[in-house]
C-alpha positions as CSV (number, residue, x, y, z in Angstrom):
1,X,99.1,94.2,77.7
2,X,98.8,93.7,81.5
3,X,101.6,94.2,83.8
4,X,101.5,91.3,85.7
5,X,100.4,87.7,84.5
6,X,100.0,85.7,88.0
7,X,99.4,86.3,90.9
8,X,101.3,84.1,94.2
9,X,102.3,84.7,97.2
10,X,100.6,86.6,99.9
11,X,98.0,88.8,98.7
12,X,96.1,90.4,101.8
13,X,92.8,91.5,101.1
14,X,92.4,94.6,103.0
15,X,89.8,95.8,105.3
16,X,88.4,99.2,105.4
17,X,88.5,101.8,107.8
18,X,85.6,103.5,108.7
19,X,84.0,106.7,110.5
20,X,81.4,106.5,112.9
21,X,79.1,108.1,110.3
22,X,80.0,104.7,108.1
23,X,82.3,107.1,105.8
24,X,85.6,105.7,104.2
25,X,88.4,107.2,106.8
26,X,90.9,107.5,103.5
27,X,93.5,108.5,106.0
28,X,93.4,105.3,108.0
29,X,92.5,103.2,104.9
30,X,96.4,104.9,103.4
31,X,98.5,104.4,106.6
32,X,96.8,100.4,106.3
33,X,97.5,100.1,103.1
34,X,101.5,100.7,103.3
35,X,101.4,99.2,106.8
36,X,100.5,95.9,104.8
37,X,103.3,96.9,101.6
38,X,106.1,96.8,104.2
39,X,105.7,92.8,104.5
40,X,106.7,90.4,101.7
41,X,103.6,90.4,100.2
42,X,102.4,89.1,96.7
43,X,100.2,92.4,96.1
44,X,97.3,93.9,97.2
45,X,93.7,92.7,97.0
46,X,90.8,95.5,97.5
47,X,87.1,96.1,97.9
48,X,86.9,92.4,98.6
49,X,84.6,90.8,100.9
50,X,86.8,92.2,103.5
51,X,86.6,95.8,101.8
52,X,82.5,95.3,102.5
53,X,82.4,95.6,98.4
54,X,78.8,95.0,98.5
55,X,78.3,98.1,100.7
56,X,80.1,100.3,98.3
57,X,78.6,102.7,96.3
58,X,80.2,102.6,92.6
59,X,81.9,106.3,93.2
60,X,83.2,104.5,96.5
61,X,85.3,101.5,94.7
62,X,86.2,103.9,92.5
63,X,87.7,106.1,94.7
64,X,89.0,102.8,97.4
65,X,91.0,102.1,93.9
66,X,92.4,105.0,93.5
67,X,93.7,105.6,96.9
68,X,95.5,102.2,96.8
69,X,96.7,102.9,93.6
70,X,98.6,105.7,94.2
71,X,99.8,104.0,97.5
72,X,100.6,101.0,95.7
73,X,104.3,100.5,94.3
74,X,104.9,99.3,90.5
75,X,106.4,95.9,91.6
76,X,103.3,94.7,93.2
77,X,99.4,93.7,91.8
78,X,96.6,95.6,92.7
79,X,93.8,93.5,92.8
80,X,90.5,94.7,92.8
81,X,87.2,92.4,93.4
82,X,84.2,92.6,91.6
83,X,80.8,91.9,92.1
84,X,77.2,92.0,90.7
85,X,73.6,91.0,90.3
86,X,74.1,90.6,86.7
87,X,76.9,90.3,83.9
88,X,76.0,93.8,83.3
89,X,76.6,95.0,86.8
90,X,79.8,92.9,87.1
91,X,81.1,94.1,83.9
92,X,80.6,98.1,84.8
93,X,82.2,97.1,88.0
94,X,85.3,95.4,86.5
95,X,85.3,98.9,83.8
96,X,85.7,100.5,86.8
97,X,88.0,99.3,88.4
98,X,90.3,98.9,85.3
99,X,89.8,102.5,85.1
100,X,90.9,103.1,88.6
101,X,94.2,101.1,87.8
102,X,93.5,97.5,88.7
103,X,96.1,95.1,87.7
104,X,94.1,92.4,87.8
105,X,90.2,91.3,89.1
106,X,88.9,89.0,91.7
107,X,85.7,88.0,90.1
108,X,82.7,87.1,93.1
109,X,80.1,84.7,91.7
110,X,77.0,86.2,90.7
111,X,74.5,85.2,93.4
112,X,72.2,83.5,91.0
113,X,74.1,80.7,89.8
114,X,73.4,79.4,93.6
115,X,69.9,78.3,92.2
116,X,71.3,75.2,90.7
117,X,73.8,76.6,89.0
118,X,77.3,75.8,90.1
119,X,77.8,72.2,88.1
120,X,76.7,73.7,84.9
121,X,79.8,75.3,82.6
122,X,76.8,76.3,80.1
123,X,75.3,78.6,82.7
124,X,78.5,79.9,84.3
125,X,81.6,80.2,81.5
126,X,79.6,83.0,79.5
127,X,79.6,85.5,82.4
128,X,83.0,84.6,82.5
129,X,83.4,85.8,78.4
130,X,81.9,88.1,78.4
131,X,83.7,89.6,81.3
132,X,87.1,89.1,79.5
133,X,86.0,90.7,76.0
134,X,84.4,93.7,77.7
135,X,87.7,94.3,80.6
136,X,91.0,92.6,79.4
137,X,92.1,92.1,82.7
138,X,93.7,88.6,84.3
139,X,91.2,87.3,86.6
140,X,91.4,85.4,90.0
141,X,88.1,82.9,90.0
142,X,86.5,83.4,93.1
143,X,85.4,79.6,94.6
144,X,83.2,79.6,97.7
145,X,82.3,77.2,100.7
146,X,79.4,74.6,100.1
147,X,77.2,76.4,102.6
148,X,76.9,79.2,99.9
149,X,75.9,76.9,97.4
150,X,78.2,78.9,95.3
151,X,81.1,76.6,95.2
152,X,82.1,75.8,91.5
153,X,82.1,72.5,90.2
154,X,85.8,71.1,89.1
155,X,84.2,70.9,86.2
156,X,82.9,74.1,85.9
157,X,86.4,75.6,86.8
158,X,88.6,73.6,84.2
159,X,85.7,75.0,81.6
160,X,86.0,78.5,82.9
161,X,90.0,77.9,82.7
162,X,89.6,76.5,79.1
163,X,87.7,79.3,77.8
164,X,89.1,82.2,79.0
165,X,92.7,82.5,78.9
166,X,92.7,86.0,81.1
167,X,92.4,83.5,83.6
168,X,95.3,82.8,86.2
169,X,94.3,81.7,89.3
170,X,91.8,80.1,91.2
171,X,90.9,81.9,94.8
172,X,89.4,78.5,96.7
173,X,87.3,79.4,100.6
174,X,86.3,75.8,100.2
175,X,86.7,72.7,102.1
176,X,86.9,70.7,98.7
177,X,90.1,72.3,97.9
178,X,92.1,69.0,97.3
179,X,90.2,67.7,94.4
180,X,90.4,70.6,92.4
181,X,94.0,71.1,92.8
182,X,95.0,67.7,91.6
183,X,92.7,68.2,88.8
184,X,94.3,71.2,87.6
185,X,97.7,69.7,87.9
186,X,97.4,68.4,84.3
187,X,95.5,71.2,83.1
188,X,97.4,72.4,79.7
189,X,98.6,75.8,81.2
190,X,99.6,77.1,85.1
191,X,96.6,78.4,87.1
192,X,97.7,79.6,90.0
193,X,96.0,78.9,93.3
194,X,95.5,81.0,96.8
195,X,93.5,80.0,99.6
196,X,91.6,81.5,101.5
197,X,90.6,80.3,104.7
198,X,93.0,81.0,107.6
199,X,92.4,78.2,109.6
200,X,93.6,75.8,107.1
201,X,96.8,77.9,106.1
202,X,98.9,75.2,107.5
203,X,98.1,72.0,105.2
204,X,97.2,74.0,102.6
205,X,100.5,76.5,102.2
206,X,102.5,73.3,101.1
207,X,100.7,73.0,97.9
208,X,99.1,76.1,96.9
209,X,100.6,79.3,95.3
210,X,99.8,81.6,97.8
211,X,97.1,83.1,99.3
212,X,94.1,85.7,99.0
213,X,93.1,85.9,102.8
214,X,92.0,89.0,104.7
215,X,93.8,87.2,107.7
216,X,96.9,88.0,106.2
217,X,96.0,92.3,106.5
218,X,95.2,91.3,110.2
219,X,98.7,89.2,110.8
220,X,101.0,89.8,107.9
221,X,104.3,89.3,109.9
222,X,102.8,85.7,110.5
223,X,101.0,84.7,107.6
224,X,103.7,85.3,104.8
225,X,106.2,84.0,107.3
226,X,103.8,80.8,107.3
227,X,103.6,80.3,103.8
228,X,107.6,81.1,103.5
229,X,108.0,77.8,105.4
230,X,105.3,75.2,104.8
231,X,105.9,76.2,101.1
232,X,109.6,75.6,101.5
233,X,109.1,71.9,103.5
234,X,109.6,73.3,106.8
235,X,106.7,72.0,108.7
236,X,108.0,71.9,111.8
237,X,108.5,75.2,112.0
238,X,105.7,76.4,110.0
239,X,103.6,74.3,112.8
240,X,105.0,76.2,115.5
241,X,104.3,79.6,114.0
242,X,100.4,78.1,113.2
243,X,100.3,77.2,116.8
244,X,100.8,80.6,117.8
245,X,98.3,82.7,116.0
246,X,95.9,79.8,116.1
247,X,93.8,81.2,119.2
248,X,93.6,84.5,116.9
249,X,92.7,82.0,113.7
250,X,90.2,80.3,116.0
251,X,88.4,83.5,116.8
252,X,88.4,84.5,113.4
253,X,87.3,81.3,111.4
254,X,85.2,79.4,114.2
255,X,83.5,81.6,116.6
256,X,81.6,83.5,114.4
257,X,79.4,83.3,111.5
258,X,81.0,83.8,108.3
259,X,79.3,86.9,107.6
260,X,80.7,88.6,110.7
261,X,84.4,87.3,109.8
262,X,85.1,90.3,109.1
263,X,83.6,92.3,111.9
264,X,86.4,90.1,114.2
265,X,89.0,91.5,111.5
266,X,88.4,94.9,112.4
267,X,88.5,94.2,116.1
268,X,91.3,92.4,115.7
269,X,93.2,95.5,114.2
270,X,92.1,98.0,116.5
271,X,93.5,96.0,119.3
272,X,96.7,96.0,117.2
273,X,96.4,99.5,117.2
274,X,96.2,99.4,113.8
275,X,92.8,100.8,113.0
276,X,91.3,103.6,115.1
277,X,87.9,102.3,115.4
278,X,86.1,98.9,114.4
279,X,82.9,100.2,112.7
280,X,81.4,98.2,110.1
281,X,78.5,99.2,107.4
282,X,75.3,97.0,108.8
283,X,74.1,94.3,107.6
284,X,77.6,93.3,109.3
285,X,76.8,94.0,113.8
286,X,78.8,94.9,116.3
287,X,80.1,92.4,118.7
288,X,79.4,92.5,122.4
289,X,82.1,93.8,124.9
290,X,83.0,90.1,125.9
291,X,83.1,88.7,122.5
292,X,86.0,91.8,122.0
293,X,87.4,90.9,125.1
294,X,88.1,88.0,123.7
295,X,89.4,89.1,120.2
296,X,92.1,91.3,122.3
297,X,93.0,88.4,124.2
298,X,93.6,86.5,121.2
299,X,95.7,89.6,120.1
300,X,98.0,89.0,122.8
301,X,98.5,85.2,123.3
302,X,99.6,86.1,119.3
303,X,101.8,88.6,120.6
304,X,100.4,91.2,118.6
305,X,101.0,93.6,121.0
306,X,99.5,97.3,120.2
307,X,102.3,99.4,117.9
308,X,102.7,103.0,118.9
């Protein structure tokens, strides 16, 4: 029986901290990890995008699992994400994981079901079975942008919903968020939903559940503060707050591409002092000097100053 049933609130997905060599600094990735617990958080979320899952080598998630397991206290979800090229691939990743102690599994699209793919329930909801019978594990359905062409249908979420009850929540990076949350408002049981992208935090924290953002492991003083307040009515307030990490949000969210989103994450926290170095695993690049220049001056019109 799993220990938790939903997920809400704030769940930060956590980046990684990295050597110069591109090895997992576990000491860094620890001290970040209960850095992020001393917030009002809704759990943890791991070796997600922001994790660089896809760079991981399966003895690596395993071991990025375990560390934030044991660092991880018994009142809060660890969520771990899991990805593949095949049901196969994202079943041994989800075993894994399980293994490792996940509470629960945020499940990436396989990237074939962009080839026409993401209106059609018969092609998508028997991944999502199969997943379920092999790992009994609640689930958070990973929804992405248009741009991907690996946003789900409506459809195709109420269908994956329908049929697979280890289901709770829907994590939703797209702009077409509305739609599907007014659709599942009559659907028979809760599914909980968390957004993603930072720059719409504002408008969206007054409907949704909560939040799977690796914004919130860059600002997490802000960003559950946010959501304490636009989920409570209290936009005025909650606009004010926005205001003020919105040059960090904008350098984040609209500056760069998507794939280097997290790249600006890293550079973000180093200026924070909260990482000691910003490397990334290519194919993510390093930004130029100006373009962190600017990330650390979006730091401090946050006032995020450096901690000691």
């Amino acid at each position: 029986m799993p220990r938790f049933k939903e997920f809400k609130k704030v769940l930060p997905a956590a980046n990684l901290p990295m050597f110069p060599d591109y090895n997992i600094d576990e000491e860094a990735n620890r001290n970040h990890l209960r850095w992020l617990m001393t917030f009002d958080i809704g759990g943890l979320v791991i070796s997600g995008h922001a994790g660089e899952l896809e760079s991981l080598t399966p003895k690596e998630r395993i071991r990025v699992a375990e560390i934030a397991r044991a660092e991880t206290p018994s009142h809060l979800p660890m969520v771990v994400g899991c990805t593949g090229l095949s049901t196969r691939e994202l079943i041994e990743c989800a075993r894994d994981a399980k293994a490792a102690g996940a509470d629960g599994l945020l499940v990436m699209p396989i990237p074939h079901f962009a080839f026409g793919a993401v209106d059609r329930p018969d092609l998508i909801v028997p991944c999502f079975e199969e997943l379920a019978a092999a790992v009994d594990l609640p689930m958070i359905v990973f929804r992405y942008g248009a741009k991907t062409g690996l946003m789900y249908s409506v459809e195709v979420l109420l269908k994956i919903a329908e049929k697979v009850p280890q289901v709770v929540a829907i994590k939703d990076s797209s702009f077409e968020y509305e739609p599907a949350w007014v659709e599942f408002q009559n659907f028979p049981r809760k599914i909980n939903f968390l957004v993603a992208h930072g720059s719409l935090f504002l408008i969206r924290f007054a409907t949704s559940d909560g939040a799977v953002s690796s914004f919130s492991n860059v600002a997490p003083e802000f960003i559950t503060k946010l959501f304490e307040l636009a989920h409570s009515g209290q936009m005025a307030e909650a606009t004010k707050l926005f205001n003020k990490i919105r040059p960090l949000s904008d350098a984040i969210y609209h500056k760069q591409p998507l794939m280097q989103h997290w790249v600006v994450e890293k550079e973000a926290l180093t200026a924070r002092g909260r990482f000691p170095r910003s490397v990334v695993r290519p194919p993510f690049q390093p930004l130029r000097p100006e373009q962190i220049e600017g990330i650390r001056q979006a730091v401090a019109a946050a006032g995020l100053a450096p901690l000691a």
